[in-house]
C-alpha positions in Angstrom: 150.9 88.3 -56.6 152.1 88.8 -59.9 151.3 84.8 -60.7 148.3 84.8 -59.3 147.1 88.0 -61.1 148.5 86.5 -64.0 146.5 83.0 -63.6 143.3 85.0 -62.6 143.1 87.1 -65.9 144.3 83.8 -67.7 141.2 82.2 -66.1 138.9 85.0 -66.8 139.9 84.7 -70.7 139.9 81.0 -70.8 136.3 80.7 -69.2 135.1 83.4 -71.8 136.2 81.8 -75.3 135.2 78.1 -73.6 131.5 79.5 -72.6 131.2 80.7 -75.9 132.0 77.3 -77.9 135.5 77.9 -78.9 137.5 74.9 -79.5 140.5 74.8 -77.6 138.9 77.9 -75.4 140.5 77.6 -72.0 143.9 77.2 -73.9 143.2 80.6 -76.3 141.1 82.1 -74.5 144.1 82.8 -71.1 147.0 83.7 -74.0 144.8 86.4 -75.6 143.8 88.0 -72.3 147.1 87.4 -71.0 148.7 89.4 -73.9 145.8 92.2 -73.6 146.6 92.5 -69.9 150.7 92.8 -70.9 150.1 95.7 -73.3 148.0 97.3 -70.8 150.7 97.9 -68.7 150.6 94.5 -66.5 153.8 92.9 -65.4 152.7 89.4 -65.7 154.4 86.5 -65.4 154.6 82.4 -65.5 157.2 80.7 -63.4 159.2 77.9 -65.6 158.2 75.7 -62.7 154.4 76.3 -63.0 154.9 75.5 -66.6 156.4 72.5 -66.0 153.7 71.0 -63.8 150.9 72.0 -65.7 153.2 69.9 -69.3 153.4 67.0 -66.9 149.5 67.2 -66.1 148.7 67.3 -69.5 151.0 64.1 -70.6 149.8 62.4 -68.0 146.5 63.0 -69.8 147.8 62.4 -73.1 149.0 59.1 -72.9 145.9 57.6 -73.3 145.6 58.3 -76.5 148.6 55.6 -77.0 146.1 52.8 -78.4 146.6 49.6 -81.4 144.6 52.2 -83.5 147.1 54.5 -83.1 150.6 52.5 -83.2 148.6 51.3 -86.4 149.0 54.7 -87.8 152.7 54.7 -87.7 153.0 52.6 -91.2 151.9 55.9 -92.8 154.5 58.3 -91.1 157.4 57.9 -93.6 155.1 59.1 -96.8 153.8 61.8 -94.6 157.4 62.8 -93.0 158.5 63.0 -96.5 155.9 65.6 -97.2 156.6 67.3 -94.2 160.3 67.5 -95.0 159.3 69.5 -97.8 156.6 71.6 -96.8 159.4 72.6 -94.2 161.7 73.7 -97.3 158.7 75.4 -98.6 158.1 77.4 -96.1 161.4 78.6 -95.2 162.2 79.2 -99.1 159.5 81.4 -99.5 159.3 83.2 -96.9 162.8 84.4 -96.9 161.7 85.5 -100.7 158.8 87.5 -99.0 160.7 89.5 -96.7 163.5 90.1 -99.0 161.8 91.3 -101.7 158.6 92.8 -100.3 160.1 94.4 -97.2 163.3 94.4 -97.9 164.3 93.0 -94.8 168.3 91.7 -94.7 169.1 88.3 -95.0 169.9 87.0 -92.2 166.4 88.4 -90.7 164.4 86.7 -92.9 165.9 83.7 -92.7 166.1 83.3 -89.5 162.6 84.9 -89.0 161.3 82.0 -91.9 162.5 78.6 -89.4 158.9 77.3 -89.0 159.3 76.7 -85.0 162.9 76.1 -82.9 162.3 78.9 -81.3 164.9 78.5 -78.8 167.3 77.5 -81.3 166.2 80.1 -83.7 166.9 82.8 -81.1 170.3 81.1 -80.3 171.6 81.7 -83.9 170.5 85.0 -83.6 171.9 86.0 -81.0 175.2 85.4 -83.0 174.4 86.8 -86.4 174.1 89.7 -88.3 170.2 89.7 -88.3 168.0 92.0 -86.1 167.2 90.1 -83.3 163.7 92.1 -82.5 162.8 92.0 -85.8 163.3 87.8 -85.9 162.5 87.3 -81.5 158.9 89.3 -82.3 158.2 87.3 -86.1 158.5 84.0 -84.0 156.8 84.8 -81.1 154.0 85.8 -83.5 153.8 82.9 -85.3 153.3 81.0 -82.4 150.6 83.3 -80.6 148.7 83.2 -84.4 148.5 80.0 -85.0 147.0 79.1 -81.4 144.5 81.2 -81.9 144.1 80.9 -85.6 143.8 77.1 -86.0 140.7 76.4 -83.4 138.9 78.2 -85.2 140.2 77.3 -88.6 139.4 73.9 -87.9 136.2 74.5 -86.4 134.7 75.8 -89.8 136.6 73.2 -91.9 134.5 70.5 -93.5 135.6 68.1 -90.5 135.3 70.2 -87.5 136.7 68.6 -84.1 134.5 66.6 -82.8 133.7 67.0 -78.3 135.0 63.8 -76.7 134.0 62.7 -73.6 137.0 60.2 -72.3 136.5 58.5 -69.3 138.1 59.5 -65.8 140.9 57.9 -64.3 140.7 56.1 -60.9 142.7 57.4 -58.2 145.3 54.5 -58.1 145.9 54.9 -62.0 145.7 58.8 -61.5 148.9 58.1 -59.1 150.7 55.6 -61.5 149.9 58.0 -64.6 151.5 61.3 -62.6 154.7 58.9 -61.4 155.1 58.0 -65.1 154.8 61.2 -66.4 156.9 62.8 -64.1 159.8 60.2 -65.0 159.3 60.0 -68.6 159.6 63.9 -68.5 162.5 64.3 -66.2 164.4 62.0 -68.2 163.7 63.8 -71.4 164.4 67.4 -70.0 167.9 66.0 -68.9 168.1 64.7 -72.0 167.9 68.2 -73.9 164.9 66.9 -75.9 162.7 69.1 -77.5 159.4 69.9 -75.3 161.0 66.9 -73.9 158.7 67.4 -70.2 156.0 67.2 -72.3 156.4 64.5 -74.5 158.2 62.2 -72.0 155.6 62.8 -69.9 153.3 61.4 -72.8 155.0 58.9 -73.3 156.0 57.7 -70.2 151.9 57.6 -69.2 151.2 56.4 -72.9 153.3 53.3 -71.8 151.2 52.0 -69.3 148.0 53.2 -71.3 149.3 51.0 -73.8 149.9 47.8 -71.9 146.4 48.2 -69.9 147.9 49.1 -66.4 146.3 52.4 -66.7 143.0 53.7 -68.3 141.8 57.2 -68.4 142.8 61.0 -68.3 143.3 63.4 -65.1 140.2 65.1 -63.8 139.0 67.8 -66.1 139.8 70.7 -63.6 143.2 69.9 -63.0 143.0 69.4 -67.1 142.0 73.2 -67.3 144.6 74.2 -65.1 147.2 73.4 -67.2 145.8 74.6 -70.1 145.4 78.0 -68.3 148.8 78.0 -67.3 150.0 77.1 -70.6 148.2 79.7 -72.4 149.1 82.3 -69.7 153.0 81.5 -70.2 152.6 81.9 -74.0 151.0 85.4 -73.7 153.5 86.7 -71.2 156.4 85.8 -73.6 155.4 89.4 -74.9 156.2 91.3 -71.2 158.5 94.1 -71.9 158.0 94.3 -75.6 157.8 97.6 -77.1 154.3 97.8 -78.5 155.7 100.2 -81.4 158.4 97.5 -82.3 155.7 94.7 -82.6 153.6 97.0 -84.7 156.7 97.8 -87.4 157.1 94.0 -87.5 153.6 93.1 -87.8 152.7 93.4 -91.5 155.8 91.5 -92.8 155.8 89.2 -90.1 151.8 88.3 -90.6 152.5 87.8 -94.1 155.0 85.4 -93.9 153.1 83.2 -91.0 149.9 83.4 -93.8 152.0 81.7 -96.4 153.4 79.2 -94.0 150.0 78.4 -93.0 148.9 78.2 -96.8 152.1 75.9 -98.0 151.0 73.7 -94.4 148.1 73.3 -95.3 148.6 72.6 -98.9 151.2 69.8 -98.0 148.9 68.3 -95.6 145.9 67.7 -97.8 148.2 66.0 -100.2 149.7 63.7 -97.2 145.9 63.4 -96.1 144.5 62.4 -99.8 147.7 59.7 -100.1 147.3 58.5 -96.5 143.5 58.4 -95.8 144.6 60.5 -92.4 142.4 62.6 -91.3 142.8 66.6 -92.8 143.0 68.3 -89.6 145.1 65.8 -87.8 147.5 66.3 -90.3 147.7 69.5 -90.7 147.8 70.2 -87.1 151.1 68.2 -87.4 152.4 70.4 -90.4 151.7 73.3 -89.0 155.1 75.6 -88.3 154.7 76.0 -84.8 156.0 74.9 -81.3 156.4 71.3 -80.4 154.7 72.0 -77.3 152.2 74.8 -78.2 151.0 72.1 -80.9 150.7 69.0 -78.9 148.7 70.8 -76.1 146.8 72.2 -79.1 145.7 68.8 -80.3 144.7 67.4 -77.1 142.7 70.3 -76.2 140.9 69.4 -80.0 140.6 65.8 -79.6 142.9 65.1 -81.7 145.7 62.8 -81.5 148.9 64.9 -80.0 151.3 60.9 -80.6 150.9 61.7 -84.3 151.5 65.7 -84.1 154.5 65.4 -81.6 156.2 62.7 -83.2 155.8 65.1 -86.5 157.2 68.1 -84.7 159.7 66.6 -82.9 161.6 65.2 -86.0 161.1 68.3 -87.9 162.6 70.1 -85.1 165.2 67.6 -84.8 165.5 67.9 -89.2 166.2 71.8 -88.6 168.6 71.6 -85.6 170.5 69.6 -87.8 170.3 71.0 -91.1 170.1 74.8 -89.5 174.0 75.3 -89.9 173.7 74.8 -93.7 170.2 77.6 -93.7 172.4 79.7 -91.6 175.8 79.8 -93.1 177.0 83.2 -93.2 174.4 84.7 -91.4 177.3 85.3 -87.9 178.9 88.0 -87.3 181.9 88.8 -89.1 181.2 86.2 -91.7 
């Protein structure tokens, strides 16, 4: 009951933002009711399991966005990895300065509180250091809730706004071969430890067959706004059992440092989109410090292309994992 509760508010919110011509609305739209609903009271919930299908739904989707056009895109990655490398530096740089010197927050908080994304791996480290871990658990769960609501509509009064695109619908033999790809090319990544790995194996494991022309199309667009639903439902119920009063001590130091990683993202990225010829929003959408997941969904639900924003996220995620016991170095406990 509590799923289905859960799902029904997410669908209330979703239909809402996507009736009134928000981008990405079903996708926003269930996260902000969803996290209205928690602090009302609501025990709401999102089984990992119902997460799961809904990440292999939308890579099964995804894939078909693995074309010529865009393998041909991949010459321009090193430039703009380079850039993201150091708008990732950037970000975490300055917004330990903020916290530290603004709000006086300890050290090891606002480091840990500055890693744009790795949430898991974030929480990890803090579980083990001298940081306050609801101070650093509620920053990064806010800077993932902001940014999915912030970029739509960001983007949708930027000079390029995202434009509606109406792909064409899979067959039911390819809608077969596309779910038995995904669901293999997700397994294997999950079991693999990678990084949003259901979801981007998923991708990729469809985007393979996309690719070689034994597939063509995406999933039926209510099973599409199912997963987005679900998606955005298990993002707002990350907050269940958060004290409202702790979120609200957190929220002004926390909000600024998310606005000057936005700023520095963006920055970055209109740089890497000047030197590349990419396109703005695509770009940013890849620089921008949040989830692997949360940000590939994200760019699929804008028509944009989630290859180029995954691959991005992926290897800064995989940049920080390995680079995060030099950030954290004296941060543990007894240190």
């Amino acid at each position: 009951m509590r799923v289905a509760e859960t799902l029904a508010i997410g669908v209330a919110g979703g239909g809402l933002l996507e009736l009134a011509g928000m981008p990405a609305g079903w996708l926003c739209g269930s996260m902000i009711a969803v996290i209205v609903a928690v602090f009302a009271g609501r025990p709401l919930k999102v089984p990992d399991r119902l997460r799961s299908v809904a990440f292999i739904l939308l890579g099964a989707s995804m894939g078909a966005v693995l074309s010529p056009e865009m393998l041909g895109k991949l010459e321009k990655w090193p430039l703009s990895i380079i850039l993201l490398a150091l708008s990732v530096i950037a970000t975490m740089v300055v917004g330990t300065q903020y916290l530290v010197r603004r709000h006086n927050w300890d050290s090891a908080s606002a480091r840990l509180s500055s890693v744009p994304g790795a949430l898991s791996a974030v929480l990890a480290i803090a579980s083990d250091s001298r940081g306050d871990l609801m101070r650093i658990t509620v920053s990064q769960t806010l800077r993932q809730i902001v940014l999915v609501s912030l970029v739509p509509v960001l983007l949708l009064v930027s000079p390029a706004p995202p434009e509606k695109v109406h792909a064409a619908l899979a067959g039911p033999g390819d809608i077969f071969l596309m779910l038995a790809a995904a669901c293999a090319g997700g397994l294997a990544c999950a079991r693999l430890r990678i990084p949003g790995g259901l979801l981007l194996g998923a991708l990729l494991g469809s985007g393979i067959l996309h690719a070689t022309g034994m597939v063509s199309g995406v999933l039926p667009g209510a099973a599409l706004i199912a997963a987005y639903v679900i998606v955005g439902s298990a993002i707002g119920a990350r907050l269940r059992g958060t004290d409202p009063m702790a979120i609200v001590a957190v929220l002004r130091p926390a909000m600024g440092s998310i606005a000057a990683a936005i700023v520095i993202a963006a920055i970055f990225a209109a740089l890497a989109s000047f030197l590349t010829g990419l396109p703005f929003n695509e770009v940013w959408l890849a620089f921008a410090p949040g989830g692997v997941e949360a940000m590939t969904v994200l760019a699929f639900a804008l028509n944009l292309d989630p290859g180029f924003v995954s691959g991005h996220h992926l290897i800064r995620l995989v940049g920080l994992m390995l680079l995060s016991p030099l950030w954290t170095a004296g941060l543990r406990r007894g240190d």
